[in-house]
Backbone as CSV, one residue per row, in Angstrom:
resi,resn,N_x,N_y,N_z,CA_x,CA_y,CA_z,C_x,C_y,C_z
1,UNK,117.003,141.196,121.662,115.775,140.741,122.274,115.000,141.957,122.768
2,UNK,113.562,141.854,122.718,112.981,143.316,123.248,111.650,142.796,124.433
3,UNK,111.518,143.465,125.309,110.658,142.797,126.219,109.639,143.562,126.386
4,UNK,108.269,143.137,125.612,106.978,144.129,126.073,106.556,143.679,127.703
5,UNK,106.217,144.516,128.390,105.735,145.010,129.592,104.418,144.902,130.129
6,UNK,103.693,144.159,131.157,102.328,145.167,131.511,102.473,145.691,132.898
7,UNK,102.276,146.899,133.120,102.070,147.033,134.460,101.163,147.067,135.201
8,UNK,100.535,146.538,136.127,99.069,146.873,136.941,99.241,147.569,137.972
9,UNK,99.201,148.535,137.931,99.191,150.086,138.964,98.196,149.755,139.617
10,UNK,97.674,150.030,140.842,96.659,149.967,141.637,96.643,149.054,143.092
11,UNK,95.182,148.849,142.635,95.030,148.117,144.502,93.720,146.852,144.645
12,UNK,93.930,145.556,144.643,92.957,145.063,144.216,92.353,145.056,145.835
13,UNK,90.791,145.064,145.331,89.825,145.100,146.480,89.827,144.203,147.252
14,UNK,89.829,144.767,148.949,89.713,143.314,149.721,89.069,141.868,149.180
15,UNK,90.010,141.254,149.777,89.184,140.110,149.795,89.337,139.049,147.540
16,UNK,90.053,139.804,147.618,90.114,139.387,145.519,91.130,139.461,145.195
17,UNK,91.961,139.156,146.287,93.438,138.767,145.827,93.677,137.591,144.768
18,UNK,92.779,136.814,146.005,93.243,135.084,145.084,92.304,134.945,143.601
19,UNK,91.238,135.570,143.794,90.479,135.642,142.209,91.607,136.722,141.524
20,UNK,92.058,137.822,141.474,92.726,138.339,140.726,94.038,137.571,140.073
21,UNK,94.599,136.636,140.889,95.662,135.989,140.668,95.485,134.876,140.109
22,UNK,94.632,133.992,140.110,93.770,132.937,139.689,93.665,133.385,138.220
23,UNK,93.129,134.460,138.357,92.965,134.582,136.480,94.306,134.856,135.772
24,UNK,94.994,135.563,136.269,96.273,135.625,135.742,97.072,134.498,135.645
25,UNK,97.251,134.004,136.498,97.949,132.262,136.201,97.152,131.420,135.413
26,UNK,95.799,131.287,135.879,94.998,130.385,135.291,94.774,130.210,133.759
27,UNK,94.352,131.448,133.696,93.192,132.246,132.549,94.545,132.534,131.405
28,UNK,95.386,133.934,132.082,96.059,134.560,130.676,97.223,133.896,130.458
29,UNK,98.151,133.458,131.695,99.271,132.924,131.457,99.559,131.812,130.390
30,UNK,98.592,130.916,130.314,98.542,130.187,129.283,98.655,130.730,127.552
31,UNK,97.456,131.578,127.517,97.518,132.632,126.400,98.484,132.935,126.465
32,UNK,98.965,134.056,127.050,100.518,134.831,126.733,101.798,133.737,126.246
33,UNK,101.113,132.377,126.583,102.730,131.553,126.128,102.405,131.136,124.914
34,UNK,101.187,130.823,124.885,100.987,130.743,123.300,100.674,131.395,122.161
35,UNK,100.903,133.233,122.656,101.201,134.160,121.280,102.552,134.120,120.527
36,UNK,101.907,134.722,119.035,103.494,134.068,118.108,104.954,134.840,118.481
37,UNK,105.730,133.976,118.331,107.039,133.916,118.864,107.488,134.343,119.997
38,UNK,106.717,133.876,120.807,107.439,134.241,122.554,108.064,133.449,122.551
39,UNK,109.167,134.093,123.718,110.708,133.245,124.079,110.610,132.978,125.176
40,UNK,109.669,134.344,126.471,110.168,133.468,127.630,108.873,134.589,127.887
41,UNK,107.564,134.208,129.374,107.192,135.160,130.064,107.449,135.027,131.391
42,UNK,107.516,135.916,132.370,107.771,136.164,133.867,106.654,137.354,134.235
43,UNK,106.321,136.841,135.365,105.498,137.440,136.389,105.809,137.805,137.477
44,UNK,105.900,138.901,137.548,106.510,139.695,139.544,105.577,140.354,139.901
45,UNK,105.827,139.822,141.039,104.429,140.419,142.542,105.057,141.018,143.543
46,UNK,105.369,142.411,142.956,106.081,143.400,144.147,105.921,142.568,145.838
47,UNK,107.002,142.681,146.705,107.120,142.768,147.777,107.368,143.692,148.800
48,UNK,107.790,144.840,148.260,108.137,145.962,148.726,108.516,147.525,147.808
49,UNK,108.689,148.407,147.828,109.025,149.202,147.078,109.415,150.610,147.777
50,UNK,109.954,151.659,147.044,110.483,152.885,147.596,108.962,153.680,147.804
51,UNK,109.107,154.943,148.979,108.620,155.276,149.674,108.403,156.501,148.324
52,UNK,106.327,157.396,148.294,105.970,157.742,147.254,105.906,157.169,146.169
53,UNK,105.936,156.045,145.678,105.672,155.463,144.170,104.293,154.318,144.262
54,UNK,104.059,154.791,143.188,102.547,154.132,142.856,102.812,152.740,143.517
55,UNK,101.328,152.235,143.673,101.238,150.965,144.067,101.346,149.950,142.825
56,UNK,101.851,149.163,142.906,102.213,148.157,141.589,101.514,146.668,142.239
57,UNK,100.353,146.171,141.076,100.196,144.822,141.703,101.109,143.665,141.496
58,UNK,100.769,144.085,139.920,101.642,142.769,139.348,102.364,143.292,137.832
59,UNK,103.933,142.870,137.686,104.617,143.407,136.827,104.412,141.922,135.882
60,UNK,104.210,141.910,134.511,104.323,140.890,133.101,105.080,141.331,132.322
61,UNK,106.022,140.477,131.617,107.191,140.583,130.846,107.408,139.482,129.658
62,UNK,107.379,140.078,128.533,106.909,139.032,127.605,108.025,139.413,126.511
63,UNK,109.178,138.010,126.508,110.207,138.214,125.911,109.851,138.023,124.237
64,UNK,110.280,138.424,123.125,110.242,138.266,121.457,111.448,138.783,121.065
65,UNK,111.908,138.109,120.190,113.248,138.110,119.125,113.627,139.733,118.902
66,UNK,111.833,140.203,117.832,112.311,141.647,117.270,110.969,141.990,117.432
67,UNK,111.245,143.594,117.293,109.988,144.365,117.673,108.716,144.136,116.438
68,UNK,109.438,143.446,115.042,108.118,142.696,113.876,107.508,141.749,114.786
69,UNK,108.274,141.533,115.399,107.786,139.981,116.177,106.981,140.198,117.166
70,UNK,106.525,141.764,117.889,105.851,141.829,118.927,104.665,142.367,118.272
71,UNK,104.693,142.886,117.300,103.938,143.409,116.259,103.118,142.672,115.416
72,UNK,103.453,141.054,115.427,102.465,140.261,114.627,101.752,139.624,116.126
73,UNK,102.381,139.521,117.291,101.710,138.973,118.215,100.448,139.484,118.881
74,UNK,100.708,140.749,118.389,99.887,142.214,119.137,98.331,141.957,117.546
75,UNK,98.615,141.715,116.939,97.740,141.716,115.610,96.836,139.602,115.721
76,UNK,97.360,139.100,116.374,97.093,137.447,116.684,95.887,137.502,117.508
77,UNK,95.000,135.997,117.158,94.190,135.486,117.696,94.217,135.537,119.460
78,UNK,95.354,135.396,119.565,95.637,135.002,120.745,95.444,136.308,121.798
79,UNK,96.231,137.595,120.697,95.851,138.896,121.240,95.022,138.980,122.012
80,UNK,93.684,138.326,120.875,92.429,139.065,121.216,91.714,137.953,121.976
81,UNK,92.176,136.605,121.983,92.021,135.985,123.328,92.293,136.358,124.800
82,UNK,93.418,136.959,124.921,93.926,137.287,126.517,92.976,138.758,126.703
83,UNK,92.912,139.702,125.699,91.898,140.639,126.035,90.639,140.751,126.262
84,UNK,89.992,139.301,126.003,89.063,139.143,126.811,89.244,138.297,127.950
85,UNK,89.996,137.548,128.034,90.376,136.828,129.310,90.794,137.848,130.365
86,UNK,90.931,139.048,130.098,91.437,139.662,131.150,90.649,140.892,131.557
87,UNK,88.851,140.958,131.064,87.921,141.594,131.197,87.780,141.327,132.386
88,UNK,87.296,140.400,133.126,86.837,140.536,134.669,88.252,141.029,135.710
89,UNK,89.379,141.363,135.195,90.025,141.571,136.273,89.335,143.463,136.516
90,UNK,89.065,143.987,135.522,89.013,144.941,135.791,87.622,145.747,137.145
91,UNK,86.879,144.607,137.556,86.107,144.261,138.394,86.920,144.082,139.978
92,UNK,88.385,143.297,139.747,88.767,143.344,141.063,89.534,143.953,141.487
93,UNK,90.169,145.115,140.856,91.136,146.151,141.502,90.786,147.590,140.648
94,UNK,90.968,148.401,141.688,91.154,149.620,141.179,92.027,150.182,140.652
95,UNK,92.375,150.885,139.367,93.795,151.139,138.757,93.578,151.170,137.701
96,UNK,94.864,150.720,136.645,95.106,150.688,135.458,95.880,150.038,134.708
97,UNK,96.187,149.509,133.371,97.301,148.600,133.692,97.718,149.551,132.107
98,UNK,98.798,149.228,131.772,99.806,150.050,130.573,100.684,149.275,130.286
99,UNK,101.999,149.150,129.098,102.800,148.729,128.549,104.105,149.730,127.914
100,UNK,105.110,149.330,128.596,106.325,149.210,128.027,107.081,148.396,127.018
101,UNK,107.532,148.703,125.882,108.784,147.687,125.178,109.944,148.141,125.494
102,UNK,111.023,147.056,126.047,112.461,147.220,126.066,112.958,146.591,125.228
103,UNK,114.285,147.388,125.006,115.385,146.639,124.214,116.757,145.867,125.050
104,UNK,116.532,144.896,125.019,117.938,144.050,125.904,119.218,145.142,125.717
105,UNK,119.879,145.131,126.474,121.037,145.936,126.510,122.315,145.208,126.699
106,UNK,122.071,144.208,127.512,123.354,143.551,128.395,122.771,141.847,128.718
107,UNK,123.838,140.971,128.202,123.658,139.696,128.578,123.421,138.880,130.353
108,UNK,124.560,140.080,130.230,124.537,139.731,132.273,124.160,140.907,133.035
């Protein structure tokens, strides 16, 4: 199993918490479940973290079989649905957001 990543580094502007989060549940979460062959997505909203490390808003984790498989999802309609669904966030926080793929290692 391999798990692509997004991270949102930054700091959303007073007051645009609940619009920033709103679109993400609302808006992309839907999309992201319906690109081809997802298995599972999860969303984490740091609560705390070690002392010096970037600010993290929100961590996305988007499980697929094989890395062909993240590769036709990344090339899908749907792609290019959530990338515009996720144009106005860049209005409510300052930052950046990036991607990781993992490879499962361990069942437990």
């Amino acid at each position: 199993m391999f798990t692509r990543s997004a991270i949102f580094e930054g700091v959303i502007h007073p007051g645009k918490e609940d619009e920033f989060f709103d679109i993400i549940e609302n808006n992309l979460l839907p999309i992201w479940r319906r690109m081809p062959h997802v298995t599972d997505v999860r969303l984490f909203r740091p609560v705390a973290q070690d002392d010096g490390t970037p600010d993290i808003i929100l961590v996305q984790q988007i499980d697929y079989p094989t890395l062909d498989a993240i590769d036709e999802a990344l090339s899908s309609p749907q792609r290019d649905e959530a990338v515009a669904a996720s144009e106005p966030l860049a209005a409510l926080y300052e930052g950046r957001h990036y991607h990781f793929v993992y490879e499962k290692l361990t069942d437990s």
